[in-house]
N, C-alpha and C positions, 0 to 999 in steps of 0.2 A: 558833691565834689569837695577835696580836700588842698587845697591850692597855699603851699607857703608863697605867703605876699612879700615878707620883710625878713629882716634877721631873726625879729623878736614877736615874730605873728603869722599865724596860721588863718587861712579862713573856708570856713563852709559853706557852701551853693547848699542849697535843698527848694525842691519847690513844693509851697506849702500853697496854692491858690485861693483860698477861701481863709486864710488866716491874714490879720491885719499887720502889717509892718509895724511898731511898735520898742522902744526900747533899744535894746541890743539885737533883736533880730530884725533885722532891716532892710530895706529895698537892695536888692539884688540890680536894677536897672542900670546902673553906672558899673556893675563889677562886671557880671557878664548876661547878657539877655538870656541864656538857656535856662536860668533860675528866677526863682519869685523872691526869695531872702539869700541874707548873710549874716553869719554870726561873726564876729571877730573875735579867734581866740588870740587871747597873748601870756597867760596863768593857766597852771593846771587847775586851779579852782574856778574856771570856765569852762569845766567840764563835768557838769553840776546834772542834777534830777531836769530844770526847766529844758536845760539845751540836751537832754536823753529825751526827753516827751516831744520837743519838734525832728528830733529825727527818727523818733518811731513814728509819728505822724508821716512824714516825707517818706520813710520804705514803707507803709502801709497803702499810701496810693499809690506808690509805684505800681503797685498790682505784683 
């Protein structure tokens, strides 16, 4: 899910369940229950290799 929060910030749901919360990607439980993380973008240079590898991870289980 691709959800503008703010003026200056974007953020992504993905559910990644077997991946630990950690860092910038982080509990989802206060944003919205249907997801396991959130990333908070706010720079295009938050749009890096690690946050492309948890959402090919997240459409990979999608099935």
């Amino acid at each position: 899910m691709i959800q503008p929060s703010t003026t200056s910030r974007i953020d992504l749901g993905m559910i990644l369940s077997a991946t630990p919360a950690t860092g910038r990607l982080e509990s989802a439980a206060r944003f919205n229950p249907l997801f396991t993380h959130r990333v908070r973008i706010t720079a295009v240079t938050d749009l890096d290799d690690e946050l492309r590898g948890w959402l090919a991870a997240a459409y990979a289980l999608a099935g």
